[in-house]
ZADO-1210 file (C-alpha; in nm, 4 decimals, padded with zeros to 6 digits):
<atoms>
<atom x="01.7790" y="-01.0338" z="00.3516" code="UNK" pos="1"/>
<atom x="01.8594" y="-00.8696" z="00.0020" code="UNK" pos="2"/>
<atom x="01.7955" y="-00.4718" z="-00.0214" code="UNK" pos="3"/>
<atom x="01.5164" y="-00.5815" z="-00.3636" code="UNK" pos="4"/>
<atom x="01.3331" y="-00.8416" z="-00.1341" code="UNK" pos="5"/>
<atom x="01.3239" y="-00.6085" z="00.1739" code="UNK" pos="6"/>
<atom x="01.1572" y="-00.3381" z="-00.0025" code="UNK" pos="7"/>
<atom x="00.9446" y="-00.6103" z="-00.2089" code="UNK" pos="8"/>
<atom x="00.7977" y="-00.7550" z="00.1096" code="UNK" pos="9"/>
<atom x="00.6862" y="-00.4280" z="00.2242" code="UNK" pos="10"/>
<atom x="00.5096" y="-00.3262" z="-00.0903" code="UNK" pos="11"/>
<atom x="00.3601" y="-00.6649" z="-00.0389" code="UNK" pos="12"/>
<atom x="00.2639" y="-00.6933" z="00.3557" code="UNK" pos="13"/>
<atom x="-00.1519" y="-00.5860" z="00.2930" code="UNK" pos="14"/>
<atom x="-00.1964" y="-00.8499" z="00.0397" code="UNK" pos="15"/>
<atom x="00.0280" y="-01.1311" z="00.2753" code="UNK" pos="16"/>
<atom x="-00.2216" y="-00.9977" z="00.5889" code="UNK" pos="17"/>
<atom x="-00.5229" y="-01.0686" z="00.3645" code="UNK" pos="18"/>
<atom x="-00.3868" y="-01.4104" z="00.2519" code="UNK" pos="19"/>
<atom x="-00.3335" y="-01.5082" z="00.6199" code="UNK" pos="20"/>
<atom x="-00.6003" y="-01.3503" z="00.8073" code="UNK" pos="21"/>
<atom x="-00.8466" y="-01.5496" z="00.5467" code="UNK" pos="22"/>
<atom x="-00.6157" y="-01.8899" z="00.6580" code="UNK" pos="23"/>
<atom x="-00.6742" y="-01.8232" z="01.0184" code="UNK" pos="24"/>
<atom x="-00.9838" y="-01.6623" z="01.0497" code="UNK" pos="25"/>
<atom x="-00.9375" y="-01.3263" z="01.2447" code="UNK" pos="26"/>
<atom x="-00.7000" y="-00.9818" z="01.2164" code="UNK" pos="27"/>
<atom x="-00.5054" y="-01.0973" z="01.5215" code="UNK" pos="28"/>
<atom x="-00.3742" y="-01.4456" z="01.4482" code="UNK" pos="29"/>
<atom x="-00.3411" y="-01.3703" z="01.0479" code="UNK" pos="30"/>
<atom x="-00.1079" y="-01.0826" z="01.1291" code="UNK" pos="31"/>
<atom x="00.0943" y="-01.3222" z="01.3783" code="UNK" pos="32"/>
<atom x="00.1615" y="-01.5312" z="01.1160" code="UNK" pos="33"/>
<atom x="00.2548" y="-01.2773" z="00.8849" code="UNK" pos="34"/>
<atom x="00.5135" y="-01.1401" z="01.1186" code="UNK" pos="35"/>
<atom x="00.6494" y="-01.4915" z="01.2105" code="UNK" pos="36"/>
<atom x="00.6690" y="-01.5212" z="00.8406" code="UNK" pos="37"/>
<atom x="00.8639" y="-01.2331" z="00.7962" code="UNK" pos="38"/>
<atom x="01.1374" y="-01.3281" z="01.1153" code="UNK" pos="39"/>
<atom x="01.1749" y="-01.6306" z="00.8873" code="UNK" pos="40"/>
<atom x="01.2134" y="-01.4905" z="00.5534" code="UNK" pos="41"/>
<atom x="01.5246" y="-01.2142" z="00.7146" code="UNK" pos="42"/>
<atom x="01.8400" y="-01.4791" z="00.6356" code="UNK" pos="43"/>
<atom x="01.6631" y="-01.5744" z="00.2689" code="UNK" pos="44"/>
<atom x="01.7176" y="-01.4444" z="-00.0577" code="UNK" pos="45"/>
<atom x="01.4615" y="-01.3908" z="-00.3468" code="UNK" pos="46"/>
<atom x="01.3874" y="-01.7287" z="-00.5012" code="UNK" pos="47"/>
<atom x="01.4055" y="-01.7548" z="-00.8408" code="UNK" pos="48"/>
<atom x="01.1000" y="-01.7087" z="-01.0380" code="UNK" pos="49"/>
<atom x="00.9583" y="-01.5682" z="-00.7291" code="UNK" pos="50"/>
<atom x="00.8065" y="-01.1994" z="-00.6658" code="UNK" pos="51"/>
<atom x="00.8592" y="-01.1026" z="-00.2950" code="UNK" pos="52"/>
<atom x="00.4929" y="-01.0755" z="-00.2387" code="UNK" pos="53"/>
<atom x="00.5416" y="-01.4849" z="-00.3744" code="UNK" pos="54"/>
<atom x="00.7968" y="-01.5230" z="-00.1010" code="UNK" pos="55"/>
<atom x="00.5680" y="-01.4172" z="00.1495" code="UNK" pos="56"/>
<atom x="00.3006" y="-01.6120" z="00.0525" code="UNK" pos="57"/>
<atom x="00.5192" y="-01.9301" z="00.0471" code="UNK" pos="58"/>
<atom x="00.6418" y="-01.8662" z="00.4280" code="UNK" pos="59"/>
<atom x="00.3034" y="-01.7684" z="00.5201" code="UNK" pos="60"/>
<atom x="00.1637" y="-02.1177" z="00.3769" code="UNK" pos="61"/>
<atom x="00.4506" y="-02.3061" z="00.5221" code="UNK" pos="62"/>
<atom x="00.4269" y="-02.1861" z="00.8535" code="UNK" pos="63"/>
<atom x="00.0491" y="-02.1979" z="00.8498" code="UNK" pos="64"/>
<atom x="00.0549" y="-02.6133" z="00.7543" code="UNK" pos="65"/>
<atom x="00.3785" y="-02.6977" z="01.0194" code="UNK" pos="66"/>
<atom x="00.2525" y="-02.9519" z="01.2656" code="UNK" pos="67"/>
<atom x="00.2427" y="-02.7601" z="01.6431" code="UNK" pos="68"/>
<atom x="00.1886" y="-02.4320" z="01.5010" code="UNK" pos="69"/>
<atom x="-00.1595" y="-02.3916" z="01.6434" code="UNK" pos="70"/>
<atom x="-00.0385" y="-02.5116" z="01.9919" code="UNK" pos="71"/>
<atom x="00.2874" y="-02.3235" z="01.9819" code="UNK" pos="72"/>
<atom x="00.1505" y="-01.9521" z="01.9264" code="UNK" pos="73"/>
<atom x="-00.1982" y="-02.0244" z="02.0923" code="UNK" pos="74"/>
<atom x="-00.3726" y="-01.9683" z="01.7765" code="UNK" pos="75"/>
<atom x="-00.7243" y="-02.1417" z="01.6914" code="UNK" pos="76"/>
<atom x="-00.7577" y="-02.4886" z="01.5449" code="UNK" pos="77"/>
<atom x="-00.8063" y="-02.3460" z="01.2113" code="UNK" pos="78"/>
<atom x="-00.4653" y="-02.5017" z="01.1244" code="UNK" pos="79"/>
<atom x="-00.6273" y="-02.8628" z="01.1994" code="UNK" pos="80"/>
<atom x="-00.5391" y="-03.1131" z="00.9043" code="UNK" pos="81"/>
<atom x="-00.8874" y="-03.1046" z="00.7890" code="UNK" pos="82"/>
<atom x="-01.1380" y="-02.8372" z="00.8737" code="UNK" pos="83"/>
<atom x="-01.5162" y="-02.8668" z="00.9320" code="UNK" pos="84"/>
<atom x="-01.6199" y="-02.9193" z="00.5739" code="UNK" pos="85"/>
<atom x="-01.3612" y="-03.1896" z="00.5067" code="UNK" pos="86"/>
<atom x="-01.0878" y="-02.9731" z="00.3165" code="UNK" pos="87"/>
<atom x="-00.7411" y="-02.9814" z="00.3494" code="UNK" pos="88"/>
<atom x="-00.4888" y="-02.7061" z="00.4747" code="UNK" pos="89"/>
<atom x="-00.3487" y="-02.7263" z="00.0770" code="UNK" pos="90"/>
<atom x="-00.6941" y="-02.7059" z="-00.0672" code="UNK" pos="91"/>
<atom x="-00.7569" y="-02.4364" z="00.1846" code="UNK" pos="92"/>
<atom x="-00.4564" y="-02.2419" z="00.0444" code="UNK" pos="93"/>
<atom x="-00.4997" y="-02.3421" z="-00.3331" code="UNK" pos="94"/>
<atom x="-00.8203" y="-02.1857" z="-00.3061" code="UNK" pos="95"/>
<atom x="-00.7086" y="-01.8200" z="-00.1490" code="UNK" pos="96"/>
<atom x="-00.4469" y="-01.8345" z="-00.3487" code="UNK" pos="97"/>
<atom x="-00.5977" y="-01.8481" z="-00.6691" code="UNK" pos="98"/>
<atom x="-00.9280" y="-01.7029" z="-00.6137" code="UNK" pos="99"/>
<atom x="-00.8421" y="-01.4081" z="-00.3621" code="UNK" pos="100"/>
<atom x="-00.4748" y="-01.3669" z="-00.4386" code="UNK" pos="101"/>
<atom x="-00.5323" y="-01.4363" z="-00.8422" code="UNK" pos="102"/>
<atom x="-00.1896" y="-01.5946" z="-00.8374" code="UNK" pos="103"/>
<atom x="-00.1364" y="-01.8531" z="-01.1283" code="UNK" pos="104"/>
<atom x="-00.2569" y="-02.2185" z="-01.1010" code="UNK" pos="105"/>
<atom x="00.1268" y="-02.3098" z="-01.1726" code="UNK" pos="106"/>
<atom x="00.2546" y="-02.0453" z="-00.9116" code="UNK" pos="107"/>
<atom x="00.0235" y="-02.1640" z="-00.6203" code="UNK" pos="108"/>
<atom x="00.1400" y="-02.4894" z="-00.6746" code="UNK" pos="109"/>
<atom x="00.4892" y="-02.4254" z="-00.6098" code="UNK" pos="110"/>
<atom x="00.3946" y="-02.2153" z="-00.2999" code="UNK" pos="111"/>
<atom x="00.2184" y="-02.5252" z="-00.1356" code="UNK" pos="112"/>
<atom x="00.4785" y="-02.6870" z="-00.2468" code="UNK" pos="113"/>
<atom x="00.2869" y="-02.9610" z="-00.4579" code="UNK" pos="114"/>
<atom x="00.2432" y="-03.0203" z="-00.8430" code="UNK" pos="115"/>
<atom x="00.0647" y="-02.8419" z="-01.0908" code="UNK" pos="116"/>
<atom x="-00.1033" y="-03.1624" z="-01.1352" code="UNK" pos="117"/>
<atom x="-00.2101" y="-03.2009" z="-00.8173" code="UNK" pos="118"/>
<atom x="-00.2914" y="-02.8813" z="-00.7684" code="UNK" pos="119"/>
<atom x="-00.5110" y="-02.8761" z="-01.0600" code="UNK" pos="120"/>
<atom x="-00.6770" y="-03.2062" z="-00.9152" code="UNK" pos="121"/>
<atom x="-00.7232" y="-03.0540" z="-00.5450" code="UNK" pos="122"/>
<atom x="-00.8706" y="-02.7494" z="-00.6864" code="UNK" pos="123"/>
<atom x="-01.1602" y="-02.9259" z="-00.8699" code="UNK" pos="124"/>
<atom x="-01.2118" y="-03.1687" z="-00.5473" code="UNK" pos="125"/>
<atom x="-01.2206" y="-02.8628" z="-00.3062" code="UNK" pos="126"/>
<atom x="-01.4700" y="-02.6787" z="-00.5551" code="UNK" pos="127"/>
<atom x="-01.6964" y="-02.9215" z="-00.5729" code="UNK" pos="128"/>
<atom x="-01.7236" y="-02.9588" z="-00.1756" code="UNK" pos="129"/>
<atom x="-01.7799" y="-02.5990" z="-00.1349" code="UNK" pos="130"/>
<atom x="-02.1380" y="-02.5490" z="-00.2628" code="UNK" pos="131"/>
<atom x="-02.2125" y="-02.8723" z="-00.1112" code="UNK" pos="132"/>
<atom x="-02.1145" y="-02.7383" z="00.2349" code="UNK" pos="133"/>
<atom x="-02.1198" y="-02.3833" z="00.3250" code="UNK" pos="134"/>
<atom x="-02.5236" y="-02.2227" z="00.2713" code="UNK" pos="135"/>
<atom x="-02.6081" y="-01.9784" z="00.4776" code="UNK" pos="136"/>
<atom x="-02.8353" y="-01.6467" z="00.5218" code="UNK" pos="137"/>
<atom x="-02.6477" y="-01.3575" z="00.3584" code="UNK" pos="138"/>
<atom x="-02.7222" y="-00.9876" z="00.4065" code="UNK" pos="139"/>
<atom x="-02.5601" y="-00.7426" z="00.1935" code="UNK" pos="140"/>
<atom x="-02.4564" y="-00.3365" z="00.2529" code="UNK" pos="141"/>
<atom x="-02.4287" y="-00.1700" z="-00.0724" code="UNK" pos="142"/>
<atom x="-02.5319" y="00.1779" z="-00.1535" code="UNK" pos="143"/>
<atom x="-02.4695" y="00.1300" z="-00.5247" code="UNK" pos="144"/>
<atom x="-02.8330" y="-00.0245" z="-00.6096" code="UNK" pos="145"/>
<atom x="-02.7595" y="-00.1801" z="-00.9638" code="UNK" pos="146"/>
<atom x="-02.4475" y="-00.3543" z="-00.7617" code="UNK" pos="147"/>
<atom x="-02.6116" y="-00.4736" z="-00.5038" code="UNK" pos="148"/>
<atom x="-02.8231" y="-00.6209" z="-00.7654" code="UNK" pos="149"/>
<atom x="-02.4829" y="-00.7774" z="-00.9075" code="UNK" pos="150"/>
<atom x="-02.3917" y="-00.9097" z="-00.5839" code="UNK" pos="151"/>
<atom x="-02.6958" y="-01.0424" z="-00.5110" code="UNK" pos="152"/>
<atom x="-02.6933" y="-01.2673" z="-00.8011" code="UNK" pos="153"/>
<atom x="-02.3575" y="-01.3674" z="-00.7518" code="UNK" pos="154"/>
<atom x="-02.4855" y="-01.4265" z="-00.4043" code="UNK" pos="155"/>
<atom x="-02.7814" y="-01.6830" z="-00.5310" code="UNK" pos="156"/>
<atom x="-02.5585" y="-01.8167" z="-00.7695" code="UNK" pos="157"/>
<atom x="-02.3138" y="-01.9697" z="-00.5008" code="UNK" pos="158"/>
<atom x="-02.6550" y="-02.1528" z="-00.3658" code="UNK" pos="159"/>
<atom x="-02.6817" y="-01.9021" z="-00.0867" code="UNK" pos="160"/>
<atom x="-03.0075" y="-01.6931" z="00.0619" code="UNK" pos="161"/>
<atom x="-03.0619" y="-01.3311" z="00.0525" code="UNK" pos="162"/>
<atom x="-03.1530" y="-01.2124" z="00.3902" code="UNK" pos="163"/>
<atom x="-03.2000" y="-00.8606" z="00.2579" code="UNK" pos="164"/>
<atom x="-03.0125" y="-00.5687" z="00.1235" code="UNK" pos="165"/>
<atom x="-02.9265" y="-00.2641" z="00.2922" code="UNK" pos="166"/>
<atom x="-02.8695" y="00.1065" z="00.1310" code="UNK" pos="167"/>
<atom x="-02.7755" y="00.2885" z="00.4092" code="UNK" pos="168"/>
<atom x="-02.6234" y="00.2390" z="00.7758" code="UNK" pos="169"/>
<atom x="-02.9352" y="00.2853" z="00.9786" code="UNK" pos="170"/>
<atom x="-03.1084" y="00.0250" z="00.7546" code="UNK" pos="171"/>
<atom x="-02.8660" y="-00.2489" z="00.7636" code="UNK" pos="172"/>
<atom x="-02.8412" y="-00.2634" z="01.1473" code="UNK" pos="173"/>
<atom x="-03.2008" y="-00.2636" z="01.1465" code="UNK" pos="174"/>
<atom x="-03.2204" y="-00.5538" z="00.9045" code="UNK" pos="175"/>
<atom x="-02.9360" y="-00.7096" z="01.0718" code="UNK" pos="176"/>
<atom x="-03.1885" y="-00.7177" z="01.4056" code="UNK" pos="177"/>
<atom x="-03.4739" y="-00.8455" z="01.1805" code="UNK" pos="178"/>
<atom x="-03.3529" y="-01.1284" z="01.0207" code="UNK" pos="179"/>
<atom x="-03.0156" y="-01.2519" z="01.1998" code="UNK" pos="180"/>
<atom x="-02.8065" y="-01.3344" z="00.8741" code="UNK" pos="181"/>
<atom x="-02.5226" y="-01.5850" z="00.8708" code="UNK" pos="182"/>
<atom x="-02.2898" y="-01.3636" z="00.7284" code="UNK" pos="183"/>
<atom x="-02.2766" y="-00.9981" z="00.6084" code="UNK" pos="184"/>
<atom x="-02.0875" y="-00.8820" z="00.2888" code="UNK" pos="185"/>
<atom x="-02.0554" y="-00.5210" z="00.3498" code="UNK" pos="186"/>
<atom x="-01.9380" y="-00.2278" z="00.1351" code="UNK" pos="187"/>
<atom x="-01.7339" y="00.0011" z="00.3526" code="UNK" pos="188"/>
<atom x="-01.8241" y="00.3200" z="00.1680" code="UNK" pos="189"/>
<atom x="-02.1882" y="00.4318" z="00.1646" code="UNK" pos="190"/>
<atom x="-02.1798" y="00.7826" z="00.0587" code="UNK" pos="191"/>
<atom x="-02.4400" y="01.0075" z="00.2134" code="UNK" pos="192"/>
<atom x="-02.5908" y="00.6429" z="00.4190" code="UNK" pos="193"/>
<atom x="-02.3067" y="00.5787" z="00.5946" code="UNK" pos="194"/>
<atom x="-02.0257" y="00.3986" z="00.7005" code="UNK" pos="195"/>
<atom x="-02.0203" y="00.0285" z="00.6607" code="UNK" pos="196"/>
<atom x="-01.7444" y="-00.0622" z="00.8822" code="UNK" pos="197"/>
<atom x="-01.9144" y="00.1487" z="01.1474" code="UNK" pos="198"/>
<atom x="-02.2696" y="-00.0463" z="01.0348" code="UNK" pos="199"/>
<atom x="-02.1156" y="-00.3970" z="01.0979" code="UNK" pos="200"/>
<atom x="-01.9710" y="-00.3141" z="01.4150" code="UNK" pos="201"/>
<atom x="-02.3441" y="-00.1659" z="01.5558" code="UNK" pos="202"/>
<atom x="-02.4756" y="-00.4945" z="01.3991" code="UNK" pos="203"/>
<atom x="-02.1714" y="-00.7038" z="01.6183" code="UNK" pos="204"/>
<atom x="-02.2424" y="-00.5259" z="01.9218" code="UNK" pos="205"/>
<atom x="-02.5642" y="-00.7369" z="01.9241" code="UNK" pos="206"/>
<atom x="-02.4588" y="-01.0626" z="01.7852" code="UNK" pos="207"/>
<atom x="-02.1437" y="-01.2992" z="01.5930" code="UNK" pos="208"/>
<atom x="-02.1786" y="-01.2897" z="01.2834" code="UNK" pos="209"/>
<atom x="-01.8848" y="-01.3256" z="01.0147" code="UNK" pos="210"/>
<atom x="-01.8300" y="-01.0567" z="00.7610" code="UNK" pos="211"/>
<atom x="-01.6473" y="-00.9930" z="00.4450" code="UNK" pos="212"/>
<atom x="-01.5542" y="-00.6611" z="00.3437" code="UNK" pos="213"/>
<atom x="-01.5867" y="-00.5206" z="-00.0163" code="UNK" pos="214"/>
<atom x="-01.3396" y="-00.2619" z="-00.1287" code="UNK" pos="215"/>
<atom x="-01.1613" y="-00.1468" z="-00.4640" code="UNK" pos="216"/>
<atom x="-00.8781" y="-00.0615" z="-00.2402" code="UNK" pos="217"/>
<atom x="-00.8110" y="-00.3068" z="-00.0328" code="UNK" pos="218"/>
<atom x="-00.4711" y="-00.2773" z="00.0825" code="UNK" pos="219"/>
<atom x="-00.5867" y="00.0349" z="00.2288" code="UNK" pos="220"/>
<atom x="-00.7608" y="-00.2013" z="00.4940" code="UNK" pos="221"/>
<atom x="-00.5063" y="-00.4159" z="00.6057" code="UNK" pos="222"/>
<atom x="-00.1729" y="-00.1768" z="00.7115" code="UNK" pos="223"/>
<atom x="-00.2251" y="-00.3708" z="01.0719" code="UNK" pos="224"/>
<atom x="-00.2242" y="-00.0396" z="01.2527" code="UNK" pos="225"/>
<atom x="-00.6044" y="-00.0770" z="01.3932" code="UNK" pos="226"/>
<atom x="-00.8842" y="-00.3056" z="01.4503" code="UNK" pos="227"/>
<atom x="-00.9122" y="-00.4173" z="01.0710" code="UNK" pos="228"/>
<atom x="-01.1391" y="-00.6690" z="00.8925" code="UNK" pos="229"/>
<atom x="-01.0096" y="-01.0237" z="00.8757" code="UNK" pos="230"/>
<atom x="-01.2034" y="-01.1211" z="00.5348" code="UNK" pos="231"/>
<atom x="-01.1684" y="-00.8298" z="00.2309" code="UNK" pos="232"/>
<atom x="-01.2397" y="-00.8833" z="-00.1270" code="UNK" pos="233"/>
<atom x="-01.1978" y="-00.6681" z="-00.4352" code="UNK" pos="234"/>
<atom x="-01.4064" y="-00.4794" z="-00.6329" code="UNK" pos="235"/>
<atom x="-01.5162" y="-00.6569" z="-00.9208" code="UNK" pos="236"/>
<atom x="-01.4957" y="-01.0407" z="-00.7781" code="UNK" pos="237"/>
<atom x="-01.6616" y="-01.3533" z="-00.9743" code="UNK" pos="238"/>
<atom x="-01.8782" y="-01.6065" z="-00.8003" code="UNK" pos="239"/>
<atom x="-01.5732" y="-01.8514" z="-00.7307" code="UNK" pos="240"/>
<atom x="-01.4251" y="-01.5560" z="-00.5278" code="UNK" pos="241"/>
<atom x="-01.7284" y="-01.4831" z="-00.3247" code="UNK" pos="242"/>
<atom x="-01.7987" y="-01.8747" z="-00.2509" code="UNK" pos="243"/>
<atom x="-01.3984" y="-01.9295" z="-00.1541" code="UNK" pos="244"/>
<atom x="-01.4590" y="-01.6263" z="00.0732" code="UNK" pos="245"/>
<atom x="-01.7857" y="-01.7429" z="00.2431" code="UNK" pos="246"/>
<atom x="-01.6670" y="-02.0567" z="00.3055" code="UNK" pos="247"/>
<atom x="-01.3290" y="-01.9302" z="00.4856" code="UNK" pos="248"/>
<atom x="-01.5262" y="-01.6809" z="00.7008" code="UNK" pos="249"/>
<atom x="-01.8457" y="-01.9120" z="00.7860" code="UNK" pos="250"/>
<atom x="-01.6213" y="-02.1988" z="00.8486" code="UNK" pos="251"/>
<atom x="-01.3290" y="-01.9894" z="01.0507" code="UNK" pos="252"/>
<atom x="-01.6837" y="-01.8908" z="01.2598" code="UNK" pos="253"/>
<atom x="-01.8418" y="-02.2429" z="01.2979" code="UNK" pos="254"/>
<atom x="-01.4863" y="-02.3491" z="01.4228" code="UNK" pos="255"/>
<atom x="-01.3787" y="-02.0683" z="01.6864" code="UNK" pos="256"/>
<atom x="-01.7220" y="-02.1394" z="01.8279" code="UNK" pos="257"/>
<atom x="-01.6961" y="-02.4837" z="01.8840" code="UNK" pos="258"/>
</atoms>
């Protein structure tokens, strides 16, 4: 491996474990892949056209799609051709790529290694299955009122419920108890309330329940030193964002539970 792409790939590793940790559904197997990844990127040389952090997503989606990867490193069925709401592993990846990732249409195509064409074309079928098939109960942990009140718009606008909002730690556990959400979008920082990491994992001691993070800083979450969240999205994010990430984490739930 090149001295440029060596140091590349480590400025790039948080954003690689958030690609593959949405693919696979949890910190554990999404940091597996990343570091099987890696082992195979160490004879390679930076591809032209190609940032390292591209290089890593391109070995992260190959891996992720090769037939027996599942069975060979024990990881969840996640990796099955199709997933519970009929999408492909490439729509799957077109979809984190571009949304989460904000990598170009053109760029995510030659990742997955199809056309721009047909990338263009899966996108627009995947989006349209999404709102048809992910709805579920969401309760939000923001102590930022006027952005809760953002989120939970961009919350109804992806044809989800509001199960409530929370300010504070003590309150969102207690809502969390009341109403048994299907998934929790949580700030992490809640000033004088609390600490929302800390909030989601009184509310998990109880009950599953998937959650996505919210952070301006996200690569600050995903160094894969600790116990980390396996769904993070940025500070500001855009309906699209918020309905790609709901769908991963309800659907990576509804299929480690079966």
């Amino acid at each position: 491996m090149s001295e440029s792409l060596r140091d590349g790939l480590i400025r790039a590793l948080p954003y690689g474990r958030r690609y593959a940790r949405a693919l696979t559904g949890s910190q554990p197997e999404g940091d597996l892949l990343v570091a099987e990844s890696l082992r195979g990127l160490s004879a390679q040389r930076l591809k032209e056209g190609f940032t390292p952090l591209y290089q890593l997503y391109e070995a992260i989606s190959g891996l992720f799609s090769r037939k027996g990867f599942a069975a060979e490193y024990d990881v969840a069925g996640f990796a099955a051709e199709y997933d519970v709401a009929g999408l492909s592993v490439t729509q799957r990846q077109l979809l984190l790529l571009i949304t989460l990732e904000e990598v170009p249409v053109e760029m995510a195509a030659r990742i997955t290694g199809v056309s721009t064409k047909q990338a263009e074309q899966e996108l627009e079928d995947a989006q349209g299955r999404l709102h048809k098939n992910v709805q579920t109960s969401v309760l939000i942990i923001e102590d930022e009122p006027i952005i809760a009140m953002d989120i939970e718009q961009l919350v109804l606008q992806c044809g989800h419920q509001v199960a409530g909002i929370a300010h504070t730690q003590a309150d969102a556990v207690k809502l969390a108890r009341e109403t048994k959400p299907g998934l929790i979008l949580a700030d992490i920082n809640l000033g004088p309330g609390g600490d929302g990491i800390q909030a989601v994992a009184e509310i998990t001691s109880s009950f599953n329940v998937p959650v996505i993070y919210v952070t301006a800083y996200p690569e600050r979450l995903l160094t894969g030193e600790t116990m980390e969240p396996s769904f993070v999205i940025t500070k500001p994010f855009d309906p699209l964002t918020l309905a790609v990430a709901t769908y991963q984490a309800v659907s990576s739930a509804r299929t480690q539970a079966v």
